[in-house]
C-alpha positions as CSV (number, residue, x, y, z in Angstrom):
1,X,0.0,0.0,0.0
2,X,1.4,3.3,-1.2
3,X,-0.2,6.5,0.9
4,X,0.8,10.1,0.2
5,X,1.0,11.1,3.6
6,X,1.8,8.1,5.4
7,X,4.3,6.3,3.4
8,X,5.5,4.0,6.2
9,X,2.9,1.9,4.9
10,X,4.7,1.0,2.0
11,X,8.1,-0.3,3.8
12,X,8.9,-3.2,4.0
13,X,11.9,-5.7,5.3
14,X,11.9,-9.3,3.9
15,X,13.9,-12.2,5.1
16,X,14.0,-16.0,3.8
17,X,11.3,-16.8,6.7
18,X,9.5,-13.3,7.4
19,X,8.1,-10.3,6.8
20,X,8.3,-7.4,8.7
21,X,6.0,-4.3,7.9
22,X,3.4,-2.4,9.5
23,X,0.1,-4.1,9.9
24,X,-3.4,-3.1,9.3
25,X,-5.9,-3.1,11.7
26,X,-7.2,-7.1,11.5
27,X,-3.7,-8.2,11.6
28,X,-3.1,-5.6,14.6
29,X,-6.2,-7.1,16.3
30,X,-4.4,-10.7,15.8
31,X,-1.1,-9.6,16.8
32,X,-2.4,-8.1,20.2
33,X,-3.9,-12.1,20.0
34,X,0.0,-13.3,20.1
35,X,0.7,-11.4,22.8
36,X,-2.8,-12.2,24.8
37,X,-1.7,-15.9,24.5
38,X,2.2,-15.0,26.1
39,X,5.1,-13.8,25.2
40,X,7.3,-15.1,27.8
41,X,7.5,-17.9,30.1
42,X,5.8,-17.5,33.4
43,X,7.9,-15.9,36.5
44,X,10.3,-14.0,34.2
45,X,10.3,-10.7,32.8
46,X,12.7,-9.8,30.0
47,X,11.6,-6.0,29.9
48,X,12.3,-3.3,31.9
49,X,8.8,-2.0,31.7
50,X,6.9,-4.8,32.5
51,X,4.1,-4.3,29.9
52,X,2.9,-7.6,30.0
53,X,2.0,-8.1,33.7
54,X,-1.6,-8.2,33.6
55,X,-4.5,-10.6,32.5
56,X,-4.2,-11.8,29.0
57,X,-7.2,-9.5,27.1
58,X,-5.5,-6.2,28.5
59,X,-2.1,-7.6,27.5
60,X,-3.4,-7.3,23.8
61,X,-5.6,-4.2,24.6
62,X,-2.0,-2.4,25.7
63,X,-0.1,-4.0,22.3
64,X,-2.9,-2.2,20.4
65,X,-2.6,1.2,22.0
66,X,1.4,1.2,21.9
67,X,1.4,1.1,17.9
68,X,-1.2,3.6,17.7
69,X,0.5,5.7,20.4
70,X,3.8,5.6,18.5
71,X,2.6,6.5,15.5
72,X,0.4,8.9,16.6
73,X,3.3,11.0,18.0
74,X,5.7,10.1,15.2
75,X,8.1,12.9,14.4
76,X,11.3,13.0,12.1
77,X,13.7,14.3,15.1
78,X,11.9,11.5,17.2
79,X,10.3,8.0,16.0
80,X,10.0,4.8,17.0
81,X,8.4,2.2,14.1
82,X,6.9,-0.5,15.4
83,X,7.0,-3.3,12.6
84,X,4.8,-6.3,13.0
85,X,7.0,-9.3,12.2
86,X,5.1,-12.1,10.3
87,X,6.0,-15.8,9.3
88,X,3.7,-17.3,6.7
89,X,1.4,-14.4,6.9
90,X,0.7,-15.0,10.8
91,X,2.2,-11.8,12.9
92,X,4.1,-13.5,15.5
93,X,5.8,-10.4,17.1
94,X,6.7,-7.1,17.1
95,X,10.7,-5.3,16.0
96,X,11.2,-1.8,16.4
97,X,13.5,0.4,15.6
98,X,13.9,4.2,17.3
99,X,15.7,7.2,17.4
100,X,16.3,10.5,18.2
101,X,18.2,13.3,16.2
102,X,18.6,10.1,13.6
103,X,20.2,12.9,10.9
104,X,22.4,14.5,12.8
105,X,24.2,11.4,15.2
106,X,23.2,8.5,12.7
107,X,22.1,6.2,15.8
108,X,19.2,4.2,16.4
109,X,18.3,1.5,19.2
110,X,16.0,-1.1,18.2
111,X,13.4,-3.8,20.8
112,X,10.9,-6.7,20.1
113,X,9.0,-8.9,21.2
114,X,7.7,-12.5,20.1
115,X,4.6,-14.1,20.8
116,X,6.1,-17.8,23.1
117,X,4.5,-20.2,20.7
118,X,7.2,-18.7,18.1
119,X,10.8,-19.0,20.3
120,X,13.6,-20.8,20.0
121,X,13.1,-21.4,15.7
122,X,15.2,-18.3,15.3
123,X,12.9,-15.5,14.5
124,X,14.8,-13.4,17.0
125,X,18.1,-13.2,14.8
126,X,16.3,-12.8,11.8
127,X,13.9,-9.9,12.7
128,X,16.4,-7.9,14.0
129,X,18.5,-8.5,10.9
130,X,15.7,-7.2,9.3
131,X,15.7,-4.0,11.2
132,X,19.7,-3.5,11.3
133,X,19.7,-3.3,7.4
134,X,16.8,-1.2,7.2
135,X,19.1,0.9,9.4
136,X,22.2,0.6,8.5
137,X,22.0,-0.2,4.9
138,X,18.9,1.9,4.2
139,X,19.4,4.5,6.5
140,X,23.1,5.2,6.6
141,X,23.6,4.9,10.7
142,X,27.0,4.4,11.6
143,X,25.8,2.7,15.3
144,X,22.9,0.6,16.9
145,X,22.1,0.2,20.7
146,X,20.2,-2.8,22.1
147,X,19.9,-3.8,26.0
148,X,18.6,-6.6,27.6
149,X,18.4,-8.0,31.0
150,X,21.6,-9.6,32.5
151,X,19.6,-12.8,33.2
152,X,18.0,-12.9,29.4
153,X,20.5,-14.8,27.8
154,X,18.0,-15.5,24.6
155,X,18.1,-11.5,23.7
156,X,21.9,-11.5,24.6
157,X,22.8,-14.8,22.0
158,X,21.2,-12.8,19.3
159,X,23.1,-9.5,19.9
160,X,26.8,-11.2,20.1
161,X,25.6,-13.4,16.6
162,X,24.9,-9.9,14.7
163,X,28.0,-8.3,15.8
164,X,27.3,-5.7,19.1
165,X,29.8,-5.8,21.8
166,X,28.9,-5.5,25.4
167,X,28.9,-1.6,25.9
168,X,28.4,-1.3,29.7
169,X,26.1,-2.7,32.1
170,X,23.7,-0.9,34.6
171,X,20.7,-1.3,37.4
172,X,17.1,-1.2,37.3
173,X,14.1,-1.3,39.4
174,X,11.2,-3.9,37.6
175,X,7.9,-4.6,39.7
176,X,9.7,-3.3,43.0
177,X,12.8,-5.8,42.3
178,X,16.8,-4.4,41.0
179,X,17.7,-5.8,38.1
180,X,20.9,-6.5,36.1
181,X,21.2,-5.1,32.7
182,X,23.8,-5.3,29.6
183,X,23.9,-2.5,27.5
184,X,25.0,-3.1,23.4
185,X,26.4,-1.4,21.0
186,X,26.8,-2.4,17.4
187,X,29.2,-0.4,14.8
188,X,28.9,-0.6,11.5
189,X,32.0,-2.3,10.6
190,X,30.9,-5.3,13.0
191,X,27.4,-4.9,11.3
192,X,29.0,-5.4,8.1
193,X,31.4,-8.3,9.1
194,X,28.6,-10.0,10.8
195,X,25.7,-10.5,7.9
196,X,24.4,-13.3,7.7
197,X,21.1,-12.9,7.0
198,X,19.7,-12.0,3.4
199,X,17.1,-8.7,3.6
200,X,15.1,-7.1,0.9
201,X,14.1,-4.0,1.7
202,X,11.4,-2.0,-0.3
203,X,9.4,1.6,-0.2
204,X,12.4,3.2,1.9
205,X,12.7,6.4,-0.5
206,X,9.7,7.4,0.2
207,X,10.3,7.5,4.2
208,X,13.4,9.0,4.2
209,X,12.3,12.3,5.6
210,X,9.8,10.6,7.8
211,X,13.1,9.1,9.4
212,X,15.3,12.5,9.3
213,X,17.3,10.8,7.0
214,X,17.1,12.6,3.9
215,X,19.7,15.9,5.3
216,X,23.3,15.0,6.1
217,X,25.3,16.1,8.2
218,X,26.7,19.5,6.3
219,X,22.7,19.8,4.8
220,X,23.6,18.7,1.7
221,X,20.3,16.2,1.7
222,X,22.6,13.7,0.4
223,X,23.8,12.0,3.3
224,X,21.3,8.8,3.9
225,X,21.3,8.2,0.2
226,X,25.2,7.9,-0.4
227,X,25.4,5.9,3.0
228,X,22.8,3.6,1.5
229,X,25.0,3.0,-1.6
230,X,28.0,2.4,0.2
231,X,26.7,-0.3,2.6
232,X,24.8,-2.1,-0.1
């Protein structure tokens, strides 16, 4: 779908195995189902806000209102795309990319979650694939951020496979408890030596100013474009 005034539509990422693009309301209603059903074992919490603590209907209710809310207060200096992820036309999760001040630092930070029924076949590394070319290749960033919680060595495994390297660590307080976390980083050069994963990406020149990616750095508006090139 190609709109005038909301291209972000149009986007999207394709690996061998999925799909990643934003989804219309049906598929938003069964994607809020994913998450209704669980998205993480019992007892644990992988985030730092813990989102899905609470009965299953307002677990989907809440993934519902977070990708309306983000879009709903999308801004070129500030955005955070929330791309459904889907495997044989099922969404099975959510991978979002964010940043802030994207055309002047080329930096962006990316999260996800995936519905349980769907770990542990490798979606994880392939989604976020997904997202670091749209980024990097697409894009032109020249870094990438990720975090996870010390004791989440599922989200961890996937960062060290696609290259980041452990970029600090820090505490949090989750549901009244202090938790460990390890921060990432990801530079392009490790990015680069580190792809493993094929990814198609299609409608990104249409977004670019959506993204604040269309002005480089000495306002020539050339910046993204030529970064694109080089990393493809």
């Amino acid at each position: 779908m190609e709109l005038t005034h909301w291209p972000l539509y149009g986007l999207r990422l394709r690996t061998p195995r999925l799909e990643l693009r934003l989804p219309g309301l049906a598929e938003l209603d069964a994607l809020a189902g994913t998450a209704a059903r669980g998205v993480h074992e019992p007892g644990s919490m992988p985030f730092a806000f813990p989102w899905t603590d609470c009965p299953p209907a307002e677990r989907g209710r809440r993934v519902m209102a977070h990708f309306w809310k983000l879009l709903g207060e999308w801004d070129p200096q500030r955005w955070r795309l929330p791309l459904a992820v889907f495997a044989d036309g099922a969404p099975i999760g959510i991978q979002e990319i964010a940043a802030e001040d994207f055309g002047l630092v080329r930096d962006f930070d990316t999260g996800s979650w995936l519905g349980l029924e769907h770990h542990g076949r490798g979606y994880g590394t392939e989604m976020r694939a997904a997202v670091l070319h749209l980024g990097f290749a697409e894009l032109g960033a020249e870094t990438a951020r990720s975090a996870a919680m010390s004791d989440n060595p599922a989200s961890l495994a996937v960062s060290r496979k696609l290259g980041y390297r452990t970029n600090g660590t820090g505490r949090l307080a989750v549901d009244g408890r202090r938790r460990g976390e390890v921060r990432l980083l990801l530079e392009r050069a490790d990015w680069e030596r580190h792809r493993t994963v094929p990814v198609r990406a299609e409608g990104v020149a249409r977004c670019l100013a959506m993204f604040g990616a269309d002005t480089a750095e000495d306002g020539s508006g050339e910046g993204a474009k030529n970064s694109a090139v080089s990393a493809s």
